[in-house]
N, C-alpha and C positions, 0 to 999 in steps of 0.2 A: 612168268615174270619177264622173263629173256625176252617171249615173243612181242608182249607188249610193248616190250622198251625198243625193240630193233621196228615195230610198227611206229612209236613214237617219232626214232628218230629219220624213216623214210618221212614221213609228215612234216616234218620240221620242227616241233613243236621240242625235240632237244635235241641242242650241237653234237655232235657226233665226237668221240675224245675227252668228254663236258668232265666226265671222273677222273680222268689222268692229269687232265688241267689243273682242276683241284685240288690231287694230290700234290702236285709239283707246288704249286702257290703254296698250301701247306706245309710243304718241308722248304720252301725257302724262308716262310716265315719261320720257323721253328732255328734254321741257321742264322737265319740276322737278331734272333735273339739271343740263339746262343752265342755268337761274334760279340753284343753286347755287351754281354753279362759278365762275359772273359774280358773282354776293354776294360767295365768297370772294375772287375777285379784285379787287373794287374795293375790298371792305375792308383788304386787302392793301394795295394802290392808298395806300388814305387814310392808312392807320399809319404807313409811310414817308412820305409829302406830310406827317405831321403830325410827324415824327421830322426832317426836313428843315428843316422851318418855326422849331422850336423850337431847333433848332442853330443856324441863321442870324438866326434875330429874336429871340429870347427872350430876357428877363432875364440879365443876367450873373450866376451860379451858380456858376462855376469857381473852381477853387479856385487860394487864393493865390498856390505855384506858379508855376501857368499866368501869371498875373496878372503877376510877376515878371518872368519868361521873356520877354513881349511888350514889357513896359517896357524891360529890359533889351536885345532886339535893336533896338528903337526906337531907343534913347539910344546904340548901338554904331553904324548904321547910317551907310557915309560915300556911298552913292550910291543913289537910287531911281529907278526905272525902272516907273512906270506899276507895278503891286499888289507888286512884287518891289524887296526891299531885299537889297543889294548890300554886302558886305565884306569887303575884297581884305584882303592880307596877304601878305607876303616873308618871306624869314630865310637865311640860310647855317646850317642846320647842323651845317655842318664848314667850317673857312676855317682850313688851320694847316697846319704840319708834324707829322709822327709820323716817328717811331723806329725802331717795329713793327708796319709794313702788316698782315703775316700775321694781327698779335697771336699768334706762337708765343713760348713762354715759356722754348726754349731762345736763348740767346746768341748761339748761333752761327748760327744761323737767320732770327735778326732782320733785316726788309729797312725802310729809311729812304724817306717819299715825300711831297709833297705832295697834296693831298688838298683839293676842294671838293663841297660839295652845297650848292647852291642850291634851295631852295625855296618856290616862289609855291601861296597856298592861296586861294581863294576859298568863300565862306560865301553861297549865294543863300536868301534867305526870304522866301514868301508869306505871308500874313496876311489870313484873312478876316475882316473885321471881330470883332477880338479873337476868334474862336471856332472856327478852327485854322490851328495853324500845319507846313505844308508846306518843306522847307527840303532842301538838298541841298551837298554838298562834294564839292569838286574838289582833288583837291592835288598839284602836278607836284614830282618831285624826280629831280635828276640827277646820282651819283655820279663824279665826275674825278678821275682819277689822273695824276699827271704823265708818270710814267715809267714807269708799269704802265696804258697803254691796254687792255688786252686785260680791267679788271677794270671800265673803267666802264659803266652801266647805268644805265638810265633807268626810271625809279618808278611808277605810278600808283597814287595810293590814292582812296578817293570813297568814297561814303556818299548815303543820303537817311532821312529821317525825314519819321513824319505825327505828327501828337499834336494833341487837342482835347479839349474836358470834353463828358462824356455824363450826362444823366439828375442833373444837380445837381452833384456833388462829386466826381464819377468821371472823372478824367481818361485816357484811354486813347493811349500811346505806339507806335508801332511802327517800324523800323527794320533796315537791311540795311547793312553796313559790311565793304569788303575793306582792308586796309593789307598792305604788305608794309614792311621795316624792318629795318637791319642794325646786327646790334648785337654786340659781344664777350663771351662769356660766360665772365670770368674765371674761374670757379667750377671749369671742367671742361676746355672744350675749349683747344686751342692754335693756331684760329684764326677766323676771322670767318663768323657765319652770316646768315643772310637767311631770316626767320620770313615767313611769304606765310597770310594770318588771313583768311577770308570769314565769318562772324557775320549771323546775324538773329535778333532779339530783338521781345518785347512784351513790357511795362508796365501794368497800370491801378493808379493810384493813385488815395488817398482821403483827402481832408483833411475836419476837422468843425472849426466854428468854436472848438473848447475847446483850440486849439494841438496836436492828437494828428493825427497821420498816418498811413497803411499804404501799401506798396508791395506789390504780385504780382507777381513776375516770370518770365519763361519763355526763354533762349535755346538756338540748337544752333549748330554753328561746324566750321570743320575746318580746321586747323592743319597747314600743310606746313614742311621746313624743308630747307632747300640752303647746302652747302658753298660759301661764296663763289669762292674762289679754286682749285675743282676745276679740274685742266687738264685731263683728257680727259672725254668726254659720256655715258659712262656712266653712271646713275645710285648715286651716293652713299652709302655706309652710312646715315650720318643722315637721308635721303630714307628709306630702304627701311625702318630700326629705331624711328624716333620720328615719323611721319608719322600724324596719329589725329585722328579725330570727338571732338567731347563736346557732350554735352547735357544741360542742367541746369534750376536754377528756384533762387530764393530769396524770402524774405518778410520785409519788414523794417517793425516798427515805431517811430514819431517821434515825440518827445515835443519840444516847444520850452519850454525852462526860462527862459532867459533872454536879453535881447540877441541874438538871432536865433542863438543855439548850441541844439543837438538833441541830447540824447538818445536812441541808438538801441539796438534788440536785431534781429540778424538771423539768419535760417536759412536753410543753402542748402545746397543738394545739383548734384554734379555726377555723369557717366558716364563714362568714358573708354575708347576701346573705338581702338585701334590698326589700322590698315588694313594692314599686311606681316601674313601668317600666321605668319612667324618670329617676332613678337613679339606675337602676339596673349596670351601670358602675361601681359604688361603690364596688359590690360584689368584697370582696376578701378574704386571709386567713392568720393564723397569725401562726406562730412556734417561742416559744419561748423556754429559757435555765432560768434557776436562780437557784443558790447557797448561800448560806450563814448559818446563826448562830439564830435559836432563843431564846431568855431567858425568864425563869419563868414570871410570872405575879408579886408573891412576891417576892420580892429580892430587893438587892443595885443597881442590873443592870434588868433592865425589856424592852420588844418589842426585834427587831429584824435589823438585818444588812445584806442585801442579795445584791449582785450583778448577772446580766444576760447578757445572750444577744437575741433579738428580730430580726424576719425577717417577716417583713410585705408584703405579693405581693398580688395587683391586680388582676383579672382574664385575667382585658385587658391591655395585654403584651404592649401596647402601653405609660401604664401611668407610671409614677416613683417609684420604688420600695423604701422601708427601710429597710437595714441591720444596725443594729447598739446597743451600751451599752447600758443595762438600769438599774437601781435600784430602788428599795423599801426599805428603812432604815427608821424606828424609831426608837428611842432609851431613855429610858427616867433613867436620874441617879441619886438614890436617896440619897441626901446631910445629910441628917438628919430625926428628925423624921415624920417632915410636912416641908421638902424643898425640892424640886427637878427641875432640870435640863434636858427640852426635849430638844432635835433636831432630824430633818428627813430632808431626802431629799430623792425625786422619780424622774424619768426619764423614759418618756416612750413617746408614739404616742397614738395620741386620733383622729376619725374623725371629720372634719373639719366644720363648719355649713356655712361655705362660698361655694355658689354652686360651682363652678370653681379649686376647691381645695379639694383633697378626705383626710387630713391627716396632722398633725402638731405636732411638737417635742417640749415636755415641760421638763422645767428644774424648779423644783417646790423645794423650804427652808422653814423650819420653825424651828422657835423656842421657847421655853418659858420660865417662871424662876416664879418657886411657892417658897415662904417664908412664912414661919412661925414664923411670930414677937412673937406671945402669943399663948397661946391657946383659944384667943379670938381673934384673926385675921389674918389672912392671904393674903397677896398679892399675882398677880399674874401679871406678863407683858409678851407679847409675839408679835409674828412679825413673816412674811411670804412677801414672791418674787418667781414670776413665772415667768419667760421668756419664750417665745414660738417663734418658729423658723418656717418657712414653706417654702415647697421644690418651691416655686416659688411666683409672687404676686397676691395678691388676687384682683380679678376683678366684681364679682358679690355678691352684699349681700345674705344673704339668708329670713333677715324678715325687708328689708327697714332699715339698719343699721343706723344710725344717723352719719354726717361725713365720711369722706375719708375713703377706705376700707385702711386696714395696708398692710405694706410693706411686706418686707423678715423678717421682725420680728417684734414681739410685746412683752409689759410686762403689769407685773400689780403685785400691795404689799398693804401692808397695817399692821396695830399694833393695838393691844387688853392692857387695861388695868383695872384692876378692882381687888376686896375683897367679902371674906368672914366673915360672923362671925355667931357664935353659937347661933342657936332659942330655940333649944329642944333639949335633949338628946344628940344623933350624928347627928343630921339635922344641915345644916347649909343655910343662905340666903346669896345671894351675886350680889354685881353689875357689868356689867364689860360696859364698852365704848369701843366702835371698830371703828377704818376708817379704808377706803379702798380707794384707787384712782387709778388710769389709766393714766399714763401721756402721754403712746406713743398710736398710733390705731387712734383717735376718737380726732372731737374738741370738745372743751366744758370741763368746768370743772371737769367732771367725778369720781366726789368724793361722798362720802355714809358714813354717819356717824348711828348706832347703839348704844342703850343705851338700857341695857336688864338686867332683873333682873332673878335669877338662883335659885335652890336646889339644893343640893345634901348632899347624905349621908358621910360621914367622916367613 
């Protein structure tokens, strides 16, 4: 081999040094790559250190908001522990007797009990020097039955959030949130369910100093739901038929007109896509519109007055779509210095827990009226009516409904009455009595009386 090559290269036929050459071009390439690759990473390096720098030491840029938000847990703040502010919180609530454990809306069915939920919630927030804030919930609750142990259960709901301002005016949110939460849903069913909700969400918002704001936002979520008071461990219709994902997004811009009240228009879009294959019919999607006005929290005038409009479609072109008005309005107006005046009314579409029917249109009032006779007591009356409308008749139950499924339409109302009065400082205790009844839907006398004792701060 040697002699060939040393014959090659008397012949000419190759440069003599032709392999050293070689070599050297390749390890110079080999250093202007690695020079490179070190460039791009220290530049890398520096962009972050300089991205770092300016979030932690630079000008305050952020917007309002933020600005808010930090004052506000500052000034809420009842215990601090070295960079972490700390605020606890109690509540019962539920502290009363009820009627109608089940909430079944026949008569004859109705079981009587007492009933507590205690629950302690804790609020921890870090704060770096005003430029983000880190914060997390904890919140214990535990359902007690008196006479029906076999129903109580014990809660955990929690959450954490980061949010800080980027790049000037760009404040960026992010967040993860499980609740679970039992509630009666007059509307349909004829007993008590327990919604179990995981959520994560992002945010970037943007304020410009001419009072105009914009929100981005983006979450996915996944919605389970359990029969309270199922006695055997089988899983559930309502587990197996309405158990489903959604993932969404909205865009809302703010305008501040006056006395810290905003003018909004928002767009959102959600997915709904059903996890049982039995009901994967269900999947559909929703684009909605809404406008309106909202007001301070202190003020003569406080909550909000939005009107929209909704377009609900199926997947399968074959079932009935909804286009149509909806609103969100609370409004609460303050008479005096402990009197006030709510009313609300919402409209929108909810899914339907009747198998045979994906969808139903509620038209939902309420109202209340707080008085302040003294400063040792205060009344409160109040009152609510849903009507709900569905685009055809309902034909199958979904959990063995009790009585005739309803027609083309249903309702259900009911009135709260009750007082406060002064235990301690600004603590106050108070009782309120509640019915509720069902007169269209279902036979049976379908009424539910509560008697619940209350805190709250003044």
């Amino acid at each position: 081999m040697r002699r060939r090559r040393a014959a090659a290269i008397q012949s000419g036929v190759v440069p003599p040094h032709s392999k050293a050459a070689e070599d050297g071009r390749v390890k110079k390439f080999m250093q202007e790559g690695r020079r490179v690759f070190v460039g791009r990473k220290l530049k890398a390096s520096v962009f972050f250190l300089m991205l770092l720098f300016i979030l932690l030491s630079g000008p305050m840029l952020s917007g309002q908001s933020f600005e808010r938000r930090v004052d506000d847990i500052t000034s809420r703040t009842w215990l601090k522990i070295g960079p972490f502010r700390i605020i606890p919180s109690f509540e019962f609530r539920n502290l009363g007797w009820t009627s109608n454990v089940y909430g079944r809306t026949s008569g004859e069915g109705a079981v009587s009990d007492f009933l507590i939920t205690p629950s302690a919630k804790v609020d921890v927030y870090f704060i770096l020097r005003r430029r983000l804030i880190l914060s997390f919930t904890e919140n214990l609750e535990y359902h007690f039955y008196l006479t029906n142990p076999r129903f109580n259960r014990f809660n955990n709901n929690y959450g954490t959030e980061l949010s800080f301002p980027f790049l000037g005016q760009l404040v960026i949110t992010a967040g993860f949130d499980s609740q679970r939460y039992r509630h009666l849903p007059l509307a349909e069913l004829d007993r008590q369910v327990e919604t179990d909700s995981k959520r994560v969400r992002v945010d970037i918002a943007y304020e410009t100093p001419r009072r105009l704001s914009w929100t981005l936002g983006g979450f996915a979520q996944e919605l389970g739901y359990v029969d309270v008071f199922r006695e055997d461990e089988e899983p559930d219709e309502l587990s197996l038929g309405w158990n489903r994902q959604e993932v969404g997004g909205r865009f809302e811009v703010r305008y501040e007109a006056f006395r810290a009240s905003q003018l909004f228009f928002q767009l959102g879009y959600v997915r709904h896509s059903f996890l049982s294959e039995r009901t994967t019919w269900r999947d559909s999607e929703t684009e909605s519109l809404l406008a309106g006005i909202r007001f301070p929290r202190e003020g003569a005038l406080s909550g909000s007055l939005a009107l929209g409009f909704k377009i609900f479609t199926p997947l399968d072109r074959s079932l009935e779509p909804f286009s149509g008005l909806t609103a969100q309005s609370q409004l609460e107006i303050r008479l005096g210095t402990h009197t006030a005046l709510s009313l609300g009314y919402n409209r929108g579409t909810d899914f339907s827990y009747w198998e045979n029917l994906l969808y139903y249109l509620s038209d939902s009032y309420n109202a209340a009226f707080t008085w302040g006779l003294s400063r040792f007591l205060d009344v409160r009356l109040g009152g609510f009516y849903t009507f709900l409308r569905y685009p055809k008749t309902a034909q199958y139950g979904a959990l063995e409904l009790t009585g005739p499924p309803p027609g083309w339409a249903d309702n259900y109302g009911g009135f709260s009455a009750g007082f406060t009065v002064p235990v301690w400082k600004n603590l106050r205790a108070g009782l309120t009595y509640q019915y509720w009844t069902r007169p269209s839907g279902f036979s049976g006398a379908g009424d539910g009386h509560l008697l619940s004792v209350s805190f709250q701060r003044r």
